[in-house]
N, C-alpha and C positions, 0 to 999 in steps of 0.2 A: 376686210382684207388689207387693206392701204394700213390701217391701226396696225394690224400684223408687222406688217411688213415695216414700218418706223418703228417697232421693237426690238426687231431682228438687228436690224442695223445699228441702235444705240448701241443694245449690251451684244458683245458675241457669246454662243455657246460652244462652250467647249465639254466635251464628253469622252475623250481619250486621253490618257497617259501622252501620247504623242502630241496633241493639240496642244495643251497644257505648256509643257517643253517648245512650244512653238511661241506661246506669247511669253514666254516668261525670257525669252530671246531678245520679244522687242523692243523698242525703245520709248520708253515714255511711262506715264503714271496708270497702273492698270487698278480700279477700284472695281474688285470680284464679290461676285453674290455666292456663298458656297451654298449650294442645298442639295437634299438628297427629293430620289424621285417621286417616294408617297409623300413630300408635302409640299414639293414644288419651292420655285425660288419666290423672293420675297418683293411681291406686284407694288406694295404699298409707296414704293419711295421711286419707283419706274417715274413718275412724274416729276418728281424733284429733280433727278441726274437729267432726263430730257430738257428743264427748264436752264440748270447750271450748266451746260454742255451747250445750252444756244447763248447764254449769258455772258461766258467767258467766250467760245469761240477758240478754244487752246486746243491744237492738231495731239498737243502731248498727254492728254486726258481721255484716258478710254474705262470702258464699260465692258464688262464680261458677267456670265453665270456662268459656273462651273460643276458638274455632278459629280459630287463626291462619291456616289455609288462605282464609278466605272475608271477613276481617276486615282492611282497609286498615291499620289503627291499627298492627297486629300485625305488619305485612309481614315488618320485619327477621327475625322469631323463626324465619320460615319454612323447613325445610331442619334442624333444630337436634331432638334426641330425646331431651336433658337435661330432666327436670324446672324449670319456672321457676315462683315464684310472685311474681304483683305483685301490690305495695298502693297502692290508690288510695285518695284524699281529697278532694273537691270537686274531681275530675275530673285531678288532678296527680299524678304518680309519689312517691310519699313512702319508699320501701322497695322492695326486691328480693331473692331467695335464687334460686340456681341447684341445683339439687340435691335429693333428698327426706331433708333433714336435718329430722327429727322436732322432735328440743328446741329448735334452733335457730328451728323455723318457730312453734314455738309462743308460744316468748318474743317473739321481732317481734308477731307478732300483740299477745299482750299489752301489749306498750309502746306500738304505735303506736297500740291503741285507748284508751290512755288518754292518750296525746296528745293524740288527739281531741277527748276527751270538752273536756280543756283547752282548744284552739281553739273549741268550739264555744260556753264559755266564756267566752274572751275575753282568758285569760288566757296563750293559747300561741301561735305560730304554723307558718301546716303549712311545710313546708321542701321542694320539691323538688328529687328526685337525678336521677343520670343513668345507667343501666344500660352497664356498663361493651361487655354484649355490642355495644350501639349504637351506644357510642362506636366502640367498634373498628371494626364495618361503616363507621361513616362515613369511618373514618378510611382504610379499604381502598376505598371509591368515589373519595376527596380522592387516595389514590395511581394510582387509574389515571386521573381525571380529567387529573393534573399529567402522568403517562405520554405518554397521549393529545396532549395540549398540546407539548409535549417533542419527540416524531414529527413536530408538523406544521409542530413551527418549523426542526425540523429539514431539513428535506426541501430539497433544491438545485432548480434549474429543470428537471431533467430528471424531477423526480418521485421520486427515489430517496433512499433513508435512511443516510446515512453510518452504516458498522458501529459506530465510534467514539462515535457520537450516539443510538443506537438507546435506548430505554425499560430496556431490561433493563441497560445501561454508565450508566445514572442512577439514583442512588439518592434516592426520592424521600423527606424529612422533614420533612413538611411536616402538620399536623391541624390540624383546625376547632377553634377555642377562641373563647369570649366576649370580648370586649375589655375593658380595666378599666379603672371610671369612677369617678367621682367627684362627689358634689353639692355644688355651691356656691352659697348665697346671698347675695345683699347686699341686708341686712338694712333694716330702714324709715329706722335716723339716716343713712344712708350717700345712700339712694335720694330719700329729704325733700330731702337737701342737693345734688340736682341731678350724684352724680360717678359714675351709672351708668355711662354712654357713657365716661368716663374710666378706668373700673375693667375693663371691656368692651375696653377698648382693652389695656391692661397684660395682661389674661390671653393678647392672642393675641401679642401683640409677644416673651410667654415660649412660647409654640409649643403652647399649648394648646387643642385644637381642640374645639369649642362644640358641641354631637350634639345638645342639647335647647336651652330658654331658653324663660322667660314669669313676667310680671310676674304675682301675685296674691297676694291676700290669705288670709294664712293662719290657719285657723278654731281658735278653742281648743282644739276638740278634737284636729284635727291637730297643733296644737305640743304639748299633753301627751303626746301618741303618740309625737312627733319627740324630744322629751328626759325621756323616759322612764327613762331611765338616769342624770336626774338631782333624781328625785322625791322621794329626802330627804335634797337637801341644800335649805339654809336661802331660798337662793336661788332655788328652784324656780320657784316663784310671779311672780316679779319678771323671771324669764327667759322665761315665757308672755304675761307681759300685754305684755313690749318687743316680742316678735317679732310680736306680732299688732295691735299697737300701727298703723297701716299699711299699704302694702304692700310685700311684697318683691320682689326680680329672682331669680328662680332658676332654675340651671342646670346640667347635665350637661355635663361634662369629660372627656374624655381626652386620652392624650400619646404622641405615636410610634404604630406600626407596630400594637404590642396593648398599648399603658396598663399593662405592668406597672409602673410607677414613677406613675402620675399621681396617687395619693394623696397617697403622699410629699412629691414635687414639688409638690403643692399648697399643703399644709399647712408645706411651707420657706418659700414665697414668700409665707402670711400673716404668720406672725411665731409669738410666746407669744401664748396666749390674754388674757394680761391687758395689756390698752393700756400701762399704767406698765410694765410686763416689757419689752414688747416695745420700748420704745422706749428702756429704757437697753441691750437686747442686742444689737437687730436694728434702726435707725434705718430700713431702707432696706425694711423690711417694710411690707404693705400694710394691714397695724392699726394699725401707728405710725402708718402717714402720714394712713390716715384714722377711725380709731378715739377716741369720745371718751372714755373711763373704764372701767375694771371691764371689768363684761362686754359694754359698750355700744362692741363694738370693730367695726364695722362689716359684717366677712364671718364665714363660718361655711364646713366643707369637714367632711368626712368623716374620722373616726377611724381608722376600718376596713375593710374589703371587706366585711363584714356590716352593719355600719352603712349603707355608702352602696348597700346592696340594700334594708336595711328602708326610709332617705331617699328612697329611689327608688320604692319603691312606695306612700308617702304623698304625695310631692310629684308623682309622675310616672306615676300606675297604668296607662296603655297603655302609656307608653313599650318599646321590645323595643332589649333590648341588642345592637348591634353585633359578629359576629362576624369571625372573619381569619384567613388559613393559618399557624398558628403552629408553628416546628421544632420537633422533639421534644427533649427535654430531656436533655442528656447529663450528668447529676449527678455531678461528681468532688469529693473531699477534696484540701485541700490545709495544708500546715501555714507557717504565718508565723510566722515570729521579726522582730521589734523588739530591735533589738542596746542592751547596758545603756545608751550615752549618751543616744540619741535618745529610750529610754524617760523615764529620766531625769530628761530637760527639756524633752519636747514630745508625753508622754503624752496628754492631753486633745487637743492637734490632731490627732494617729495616729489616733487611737480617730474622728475624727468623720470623717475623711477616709475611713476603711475603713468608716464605717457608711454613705459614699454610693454604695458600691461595690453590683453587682447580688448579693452574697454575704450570706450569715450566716455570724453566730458560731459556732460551733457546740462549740468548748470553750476554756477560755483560763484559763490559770496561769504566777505568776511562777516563774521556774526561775534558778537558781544556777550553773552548769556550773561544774568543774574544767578546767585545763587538758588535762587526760588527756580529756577528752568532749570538748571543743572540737575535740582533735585527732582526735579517734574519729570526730565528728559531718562534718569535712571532711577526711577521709585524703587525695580522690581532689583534692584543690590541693597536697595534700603535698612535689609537687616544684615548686609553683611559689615566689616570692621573696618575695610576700606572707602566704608559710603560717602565718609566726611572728606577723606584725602581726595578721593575721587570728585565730588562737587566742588574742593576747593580749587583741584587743579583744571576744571574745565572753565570755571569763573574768573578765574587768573589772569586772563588777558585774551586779545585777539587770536580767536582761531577760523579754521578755514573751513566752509561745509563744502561737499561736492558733492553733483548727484551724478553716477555714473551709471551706463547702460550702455547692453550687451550680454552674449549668449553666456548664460550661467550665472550675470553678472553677481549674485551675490556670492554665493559658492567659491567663485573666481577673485574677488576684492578680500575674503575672509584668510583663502590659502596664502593669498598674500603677503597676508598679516604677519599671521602666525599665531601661537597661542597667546594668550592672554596675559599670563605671567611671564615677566620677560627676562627671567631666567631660564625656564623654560625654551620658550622664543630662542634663545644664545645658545642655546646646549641642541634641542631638537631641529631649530629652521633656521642657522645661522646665517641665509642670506635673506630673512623675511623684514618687513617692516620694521616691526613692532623690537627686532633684534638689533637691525643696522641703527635704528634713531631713538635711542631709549632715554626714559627723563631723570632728571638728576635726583629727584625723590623715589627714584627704582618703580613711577608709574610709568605703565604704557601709553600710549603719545595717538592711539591710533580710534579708532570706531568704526564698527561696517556693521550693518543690518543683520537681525539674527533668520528672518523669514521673508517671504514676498510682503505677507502683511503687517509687520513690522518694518519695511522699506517704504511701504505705500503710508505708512504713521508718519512717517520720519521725514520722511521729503516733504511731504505738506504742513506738515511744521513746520519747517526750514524754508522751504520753496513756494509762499501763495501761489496760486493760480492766476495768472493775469492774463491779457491780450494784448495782442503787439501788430504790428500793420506789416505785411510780406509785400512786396512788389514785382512783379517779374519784369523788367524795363523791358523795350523795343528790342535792344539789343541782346537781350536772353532769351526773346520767347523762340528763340529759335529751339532752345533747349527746353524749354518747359515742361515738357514729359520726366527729364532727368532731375531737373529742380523738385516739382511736385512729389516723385520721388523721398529725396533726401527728408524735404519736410515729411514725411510719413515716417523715415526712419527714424527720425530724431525725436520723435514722440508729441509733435503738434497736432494738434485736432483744427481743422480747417472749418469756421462754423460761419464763413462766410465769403463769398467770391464775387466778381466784379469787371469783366472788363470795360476800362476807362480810357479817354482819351484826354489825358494828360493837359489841364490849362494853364495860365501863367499864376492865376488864383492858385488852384490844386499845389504850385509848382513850391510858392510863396508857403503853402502850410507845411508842403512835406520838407521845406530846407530854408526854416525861418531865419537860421544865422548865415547864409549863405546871398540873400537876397543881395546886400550891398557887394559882394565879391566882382573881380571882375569878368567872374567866370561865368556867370550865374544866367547872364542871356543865353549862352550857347548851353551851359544844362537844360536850360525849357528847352531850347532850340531840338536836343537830344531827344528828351522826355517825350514832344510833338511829334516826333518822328514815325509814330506809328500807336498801335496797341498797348497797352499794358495792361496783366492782369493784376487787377487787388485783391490781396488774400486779408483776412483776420482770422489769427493764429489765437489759440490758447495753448497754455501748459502751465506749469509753475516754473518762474524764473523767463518767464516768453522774451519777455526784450532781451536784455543779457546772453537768455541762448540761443535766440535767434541772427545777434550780431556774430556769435562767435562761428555760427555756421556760414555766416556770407563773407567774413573774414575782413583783409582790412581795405579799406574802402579806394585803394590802389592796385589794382590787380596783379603791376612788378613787387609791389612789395607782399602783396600776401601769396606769393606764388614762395617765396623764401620765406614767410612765416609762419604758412599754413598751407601748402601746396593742395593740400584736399579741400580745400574752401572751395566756394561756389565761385566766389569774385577770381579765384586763383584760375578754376575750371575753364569760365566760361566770359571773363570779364578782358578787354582789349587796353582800355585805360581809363583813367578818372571819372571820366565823359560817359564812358559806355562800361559800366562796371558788371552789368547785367541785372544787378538784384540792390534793393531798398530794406532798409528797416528801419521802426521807431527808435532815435536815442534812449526815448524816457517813458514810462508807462503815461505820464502827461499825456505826452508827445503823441503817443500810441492812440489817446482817447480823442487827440483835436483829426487827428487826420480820420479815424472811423468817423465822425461825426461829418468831415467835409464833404465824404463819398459812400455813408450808407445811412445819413443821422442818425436818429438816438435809435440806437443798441441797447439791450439791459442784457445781462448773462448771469443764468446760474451759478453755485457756487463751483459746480464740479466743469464749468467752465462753457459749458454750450449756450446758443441762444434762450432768454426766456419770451414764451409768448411762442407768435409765427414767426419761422425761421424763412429768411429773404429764400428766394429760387434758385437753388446750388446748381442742379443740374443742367440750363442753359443759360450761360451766360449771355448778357446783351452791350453794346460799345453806349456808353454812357455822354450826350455831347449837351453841351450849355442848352439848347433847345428844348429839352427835359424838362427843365426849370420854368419856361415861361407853360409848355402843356401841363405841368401841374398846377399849375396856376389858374389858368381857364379851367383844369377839371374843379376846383373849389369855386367857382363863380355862383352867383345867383340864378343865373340861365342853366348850366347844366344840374345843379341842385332841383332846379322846376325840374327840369326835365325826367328827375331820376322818384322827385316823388307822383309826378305825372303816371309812368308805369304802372306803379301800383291803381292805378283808378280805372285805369281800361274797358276791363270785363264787366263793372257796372255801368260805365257810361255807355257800352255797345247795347245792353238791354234797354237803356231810358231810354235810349237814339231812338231805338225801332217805335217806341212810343211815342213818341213825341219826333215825328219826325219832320214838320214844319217849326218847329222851336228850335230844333237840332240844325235845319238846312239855315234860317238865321243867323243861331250862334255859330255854324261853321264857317259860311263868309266871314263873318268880323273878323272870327279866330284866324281863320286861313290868312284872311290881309294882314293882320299884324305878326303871323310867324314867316311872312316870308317879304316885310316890308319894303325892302329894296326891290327887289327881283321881279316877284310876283303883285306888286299892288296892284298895279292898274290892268296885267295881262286876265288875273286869275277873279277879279273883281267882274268884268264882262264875262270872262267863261261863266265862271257860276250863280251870275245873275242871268243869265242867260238859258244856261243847261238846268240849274239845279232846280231854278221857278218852275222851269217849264215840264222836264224831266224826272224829277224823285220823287214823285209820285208814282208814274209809271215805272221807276226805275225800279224802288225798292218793293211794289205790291207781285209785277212778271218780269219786266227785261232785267234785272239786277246781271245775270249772268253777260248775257247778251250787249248790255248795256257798256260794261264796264272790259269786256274783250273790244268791242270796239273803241270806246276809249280812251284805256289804258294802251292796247297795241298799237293801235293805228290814229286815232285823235291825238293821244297824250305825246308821239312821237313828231307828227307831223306838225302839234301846236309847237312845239320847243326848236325843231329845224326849222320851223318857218318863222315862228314868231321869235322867235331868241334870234334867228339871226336879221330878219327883217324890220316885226315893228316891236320888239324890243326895245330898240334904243329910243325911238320917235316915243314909244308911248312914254318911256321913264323921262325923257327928257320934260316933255309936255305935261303929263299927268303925276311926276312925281313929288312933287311939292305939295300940288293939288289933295294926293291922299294921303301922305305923310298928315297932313292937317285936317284929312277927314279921319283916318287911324288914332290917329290921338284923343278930337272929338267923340269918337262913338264910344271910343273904351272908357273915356272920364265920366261921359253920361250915360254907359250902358246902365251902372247898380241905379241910378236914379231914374231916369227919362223911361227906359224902355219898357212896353207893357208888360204884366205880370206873368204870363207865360215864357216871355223871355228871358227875366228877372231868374225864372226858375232856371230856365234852360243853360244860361249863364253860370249861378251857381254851381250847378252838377259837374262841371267841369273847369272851375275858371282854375284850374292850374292847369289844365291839361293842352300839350301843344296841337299844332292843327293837323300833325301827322297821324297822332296818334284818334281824331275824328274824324279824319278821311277813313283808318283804317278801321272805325266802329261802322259807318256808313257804309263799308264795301264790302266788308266783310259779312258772309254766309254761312252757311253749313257747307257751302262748296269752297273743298281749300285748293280746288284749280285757281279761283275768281281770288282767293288770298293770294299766293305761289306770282301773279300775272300784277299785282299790286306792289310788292314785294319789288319783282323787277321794274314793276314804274320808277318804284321811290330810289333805288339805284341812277337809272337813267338820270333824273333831276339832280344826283350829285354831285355828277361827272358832265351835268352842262358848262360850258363859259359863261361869266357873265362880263356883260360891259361895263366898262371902269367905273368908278363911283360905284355901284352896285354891292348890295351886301351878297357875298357867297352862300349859295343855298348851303345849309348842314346836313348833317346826315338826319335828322329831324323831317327838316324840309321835304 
C-alpha cells in the first residue's frame, strides 16, 4: 500500500475533461503518460521520473497519467497502445515522444525543464509543436472530408455515382496547413505624413490580402521586445524611441492560396533597408518612394517566419492564424547547368531570377567539362545535327552546375526554361530562361533534368557524395529540434551523432586557422560552455551545402545575406553563431576522426560495417580515453578469455576438489593482492582446510548462506574496517613476496596434482573459482554469491591498497 501510495503522488491522475483544464492552467513543466483503459499507462519508466524527481528536486517538474478514453483534449490518442508522453508548458504542447525510450525521455524532460526555468525567466520563449500522430488523423479526416465532397459533386440527377468519379479513382492531396504571413508596419514618419491610405492602396494593387490591421501606439517595451535582435548594435536606442515616437499602422499579410512566398514578396516590394540603398538600387521600392534617411525608411516586414510569429505575438496576441487545404509536397532533385556563355556574362541576373523561383539551392559548383563529358553528358542527341555545336558549346568554358530541390522541383526548373529552341522560347515563353538569356550561336544557354531518374544521374555526376561534420554549439541546442529539422530538409542523411563536450584539443582541430587569433581562447571558452551535438552528414556537394545552409559565420551579417540561414536564425554573434561546419572535405575527414575514428562509408553515403549508436546519445569527456585503454589491457583481455573457461573448470573443481581448494587460495591471493592477501589467506586456510569437505559433500547451501550473508558481511565491516589496516601494514610485504614466490614456482616446485589443477585454470581469475566452488544446482546459493561479489566492490579500502574490481 505505501508503493501505492508514492505512485499516486509522483504522477497525478487525471480522468476528466475538467481535470485536464485544471493542470494545463498550472504552472511548471507537466511530463503526461497518455493511455487508454484496456492497456493501462506505461509502469516501465515510473522508476526513472521517481529517481529524476528526487535528483533534481525542481517544485517546477511534475508527473501526470491522463485517460484518453474520458478526456476530450485527448480524443485523437484514442484507439493507439504505443506509449506516448506529452510535455506541457502554460497549457501549450512544447515536446512529445512516442514510445518508452528511457534516455531519450529523460534528456526531453531535462531540457525542456530548463527551458522553462528560462521562460519563466524572461529570458526564453515556450515554442509550441504539433504531434505528428495529430497531424496525420487530421490529415485522414481532410481526406475523407474531400472524398465525401467528391461523391456528392459527383453524383448525376438520377442519384448515381459515376464508377470513373467514385472517391476511391481520386486521390485525395490535400492537408490542413497554417497560412504564411507576414507583419507589416508603417511606421509614425510615414503615417505623420498622411500616406497610410496610399501605402494601404499599393499593398493590395500587389495582391496582398490584409487578415489583420490597426493603428496603435507602440510601448517601449514592446519595440525593445520587437528588435531585440538588434540590442547591440549602436543604433538600438535610436530605433526604439523612432518607432514609438507616434503612432504606427500595423498589419498582417499574406499572398495566394497559403502565403508560401508572402515574406519574400514583401520584403522585394520594400526595397534595402537603408533609404540611400534603396533608392540608387530599387527607385520603384516602397522606401525609396517614401523613406526619409537611414533607418527612418518608412515601413518594416518581417525577416523570417519566426520573426513574423514572435511580431505577431507582440503586435497581435489574439490574432489566430489562417489555415487552408495545402497539397502534399512532392520533393524532387533536379540538376541545372548554366552553359559557360550565359554564365559568363549574365551570372548575377541567373542567380536572382532562380532565387525567385519556388526552389532552393541546394548544391552548386563551377565545373570545367572535356569534350569527351560533354559527349558522355548528351549521347542520347548524339544522332541529332546539333550534337557537335552542342558539345562544343558546353566545353567552351566555365559553366555553373546547381542542384535544386523542392515540390515538383523538376517539372518547376523545366517551365522555367522554356522550350528548347529558342525561337521558340522568344515567340511562346517570352519571359522564360532559355528566352531572356539566349547564346549568340542561336544555342540555349540552360539544362534541367528530363526525369527523377535522370536528376538522380545527373547530380551524382556532378555532385559525389561526401561527408562533412554538423555541430550544434551550446548556444544553438537550445534550437536543435528546429536545426535537425532543416538538415532533413535539405536532403542530409545523418549517419552518425554524438554528444561531445567540447576540449581545447577538439577545439584546435575544428578551427586550425583560428588557433593563433586573438579570439580563439574565449571560442573554447564558448564551445566549453556546455553540450554540443556532433553530426556526420552525407549528401553530394555535403561541405559546400552544408555551409550555405549555416550561412555566414557572422550572424549580423548573414541576417542581411541570407536571413533564412541557421546562423541568421538562431546565432547571437561570432562567439555564439550556434551551428559548425567542415571548410573542406579534408577538414570534414580530421575532425570525424578526432571524435568518432576511423569511419569508412558506402558509396551511396552511409556507414559501412557497424553503424555507432544513433539512437542514444552519450556526453563524450577526455576520461573515455584513458577507460579505453585499460579495456585493451593485458588484465582485462585475461579476464575476458577467462569467461570462456568457466563451465569446464566448475566440473574439474567438483573433482578435484582438494587440488581446486589449493589452486583457489594461491589464485584468490594474487587476484586480490593488495586488499585481500593477508585477510583472505587466514580465512581460507582456515575455513577452506577445515570446511570444503563438509561444505561441498552436505552444507554447501547452508554453508555458503551463512557465509556469504552473515560471515562475508561481518568479515569486511570488521575486518576492512579493524584489522585491515594492521594486517596490510604488517603482512603486506610479507605476501606480496610470498605471491610472487608461489606463482614463479607453482609450474615447477608443486606436486603433480597441483601442477594439474593449476593448468585447468591458470588464466582464469579467482572470482570466477570461487564461483565454480559455490556454485550448485541451487541458483538461491548462486543469486546470494552474486550479491557477495557486489558488496566487495563497494567496500573502502585503505590507501595504498589496490581497489577490489568487479572481478574481485
Amino acid at each position: 500500500m505505501a508503493r501505492k501510495k508514492q505512485e499516486i503522488q509522483l504522477q497525478r491522475e487525471i480522468e476528466t475533461q475538467e481535470e485536464w483544464e485544471e493542470v494545463m492552467a498550472m504552472e511548471g513543466l507537466w511530463v503526461v503518460d497518455v493511455y487508454q483503459e484496456w492497456c493501462g499507462p506505461c509502469l516501465a519508466l515510473v522508476g526513472n521520473f521517481r529517481r529524476l524527481k528526487n535528483e533534481l528536486g525542481d517544485n517546477l517538474l511534475n508527473f501526470a497519467i491522463a485517460k484518453a478514453d474520458t478526456i476530450d483534449a485527448l480524443e485523437k490518442y484514442r484507439g493507439r497502445c504505443e506509449p506516448t508522453f506529452l510535455f506541457y508548458a502554460g497549457g501549450i504542447l512544447t515536446n512529445y515522444i512516442h514510445g518508452a525510450n528511457a534516455p531519450k525521455v529523460q534528456r526531453v524532460i531535462t531540457e525542456q525543464l530548463a527551458h522553462e526555468h528560462k521562460v519563466l525567466e524572461g529570458t526564453a520563449e515556450r515554442k509550441e509543436v504539433r504531434d505528428p500522430v495529430i497531424t496525420r488523423m487530421q490529415e485522414i479526416e481532410a481526406e475523407k472530408l474531400e472524398e465525401e465532397e467528391a461523391r456528392q459533386l459527383a453524383e448525376d440527377d438520377t442519384g448515381t455515382v459515376p464508377v470513373s468519379k467514385t472517391p476511391s479513382a481520386k486521390k485525395v492531396k490535400d492537408m490542413e496547413a497554417q497560412k504564411g504571413i507576414t507583419v507589416a508596419i508603417i511606421k509614425p514618419d510615414a503615417v505623420v505624413q498622411g500616406k497610410t491610405d496610399e501605402i494601404i492602396s499599393l499593398i493590395k494593387e500587389h495582391e496582398f490580402e490584409i487578415l489583420a490591421q490597426e493603428q496603435k501606439e507602440i510601448t517601449p517595451e514592446e519595440a525593445e521586445e520587437f528588435y531585440a535582435d538588434f540590442d547591440s548594435e549602436s543604433y538600438f536606442d535610436d530605433l526604439v524611441k523612432f518607432i514609438t515616437s507616434g503612432p504606427s499602422y500595423c498589419l498582417v499579410l499574406t499572398k495566394g492560396k497559403g502565403g508560401e512566398t508572402v515574406i519574400k514578396d514583401w520584403l522585394d516590394l520594400l526595397g534595402p533597408a537603408e533609404v540611400e540603398v534603396a533608392r540608387e538600387e530599387d527607385p520603384n521600392c516602397l522606401r525609396s518612394r517614401y523613406g526619409e534617411k537611414g533607418y527612418l525608411n518608412a515601413l518594416h516586414g518581417s525577416l523570417t517566419a519566426q520573426a513574423a510569429e514572435k511580431e505577431l505575438r507582440i503586435l497581435f496576441p489574439n490574432f489566430v492564424v489562417p489555415t487552408y487545404l495545402r497539397k502534399k509536397l512532392n520533393i524532387q532533385r533536379t540538376l541545372a547547368l548554366v552553359r559557360p556563355e550565359a554564365y559568363a556574362n549574365k551570372k548575377e541576373d541567373i542567380m536572382q531570377a532562380i532565387s525567385k523561383l519556388p526552389l532552393k539551392v541546394a548544391m552548386m559548383k563551377e565545373v570545367q567539362l572535356t569534350k569527351e563529358q560533354a559527349s558522355e553528358l548528351y549521347k542520347e542527341h548524339e544522332q541529332f545535327g546539333f550534337f557537335d555545336l552542342l558539345v562544343e558549346t558546353m566545353s567552351s568554358g566555365t559553366l555553373l552546375a546547381i542542384g535544386l530541390i523542392g515540390d515538383e522541383a523538376i517539372s518547376v526548373w523545366r517551365d522555367a526554361l522554356g522550350p528548347e529552341n529558342v525561337d521558340d522560347a522568344m515567340e511562346k515563353a517570352p519571359k522564360s530562361l532559355r528566352a531572356r538569356f539566349p547564346g549568340s550561336n542561336g544555342m540555349n544557354q540552360f539544362h534541367g533534368s528530363a526525369s527523377v531518374e535522370a536528376a538522380e544521374k545527373e547530380i551524382a555526376e556532378f555532385f559525389p557524395i561526401e561527408q562533412t561534420v554538423a555541430m550544434i554549439k551550446p548556444s544553438g541546442m537550445e534550437h536543435k529540434d528546429e536545426i535537425l529539422q532543416r538538415i532533413e530538409e535539405a536532403g542530409f542523411k545523418i549517419v552518425a551523432q554524438q554528444e561531445v563536450n567540447i576540449t581545447q584539443t577538439k577545439a584546435e582541430i575544428m578551427y586550425p586557422h583560428k588557433i593563433h587569433t586573438e579570439y580563439f581562447d574565449d571560442l573554447v571558452n564558448s564551445l566549453a560552455s556546455g553540450v554540443s551535438l556532433y553530426l556526420v552528414l552525407s549528401r553530394e556537394d555535403a561541405v559546400d551545402g552544408w555551409r550555405r545552409e549555416i550561412g555566414n559565420v557572422d550572424p549580423v551579417q548573414a541576417k542581411e545575406e541570407n536571413p533564412t540561414s541557421l546562423r541568421a536564425l538562431y546565432g547571437t554573434d561570432i562567439l555564439n553563431n550556434a551551428v559548425h561546419g567542415s571548410s573542406t572535405v579534408e577538414h570534414a575527414k580530421e575532425e570525424i576522426k578526432a571524435v568518432f575514428g576511423d569511419l569508412n562509408f558506402n558509396p551511396d553515403g552511409t556507414l559501412r560495417g557497424e553503424e555507432p549508436q544513433l539512437d542514444e546519445t552519450a556526453v563524450v569527456h577526455e576520461k573515455e580515453r584513458s577507460d579505453e585503454s585499460k579495456a585493451d589491457s593485458p588484465r582485462s583481455k585475461k579476464n575476458e578469455e577467462s569467461e570462456g573457461q568457466s563451465e569446464k573448470e566448475h566440473k574439474e573443481h567438483e573433482e578435484e576438489k582438494t587440488e581446486g581448494h589449493e589452486k583457489h587460495e594461491g589464485e584468490h591471493k594474487g587476484e586480490h593482492e593488495g586488499e585481500h592477501k593477508g585477510e583472505h589467506k587466514e580465512e581460507h586456510e582456515g575455513e577452506h582446510k577445515g570446511e570444503h569437505k563438509g561444505e561441498h559433500e552436505g552444507e554447501h547451501k547452508g554453508e555458503h548462506e551463512g557465509e556469504h550473508k552473515g560471515e562475508h558481511k561481518e568479515e569486511h565491516e570488521g575486518e576492512h574496517k579493524g584489522e585491515h589496516k594492521e594486517e596490510h601494514e604488517g603482512e603486506h610485504k610479507k605476501h606480496e613476496g610470498e605471491h610472487k614466490e608461489e606463482h614463479e614456482g607453482e609450474h615447477k616446485e608443486k606436486p603433480k596434482e597441483h601442477k594439474e589443477g593449476h593448468e585447468e585454470g591458470d588464466d582464469t581469475t579467482a572470482e570466477e573459482k570461487r564461483e565454480s566452488k559455490v556454485n550448485s544446482p541451487s541458483t538461491e546459493v548462486a543469486a546470494e554469491h552474486t550479491e557477495t561479489k557486489s558488496k566487495v566492490v563497494e567496500e573502502p579500502t585503505e590507501e595504498g591498497a589496490e581497489a577490489p574490481t568487479e572481478e574481485s
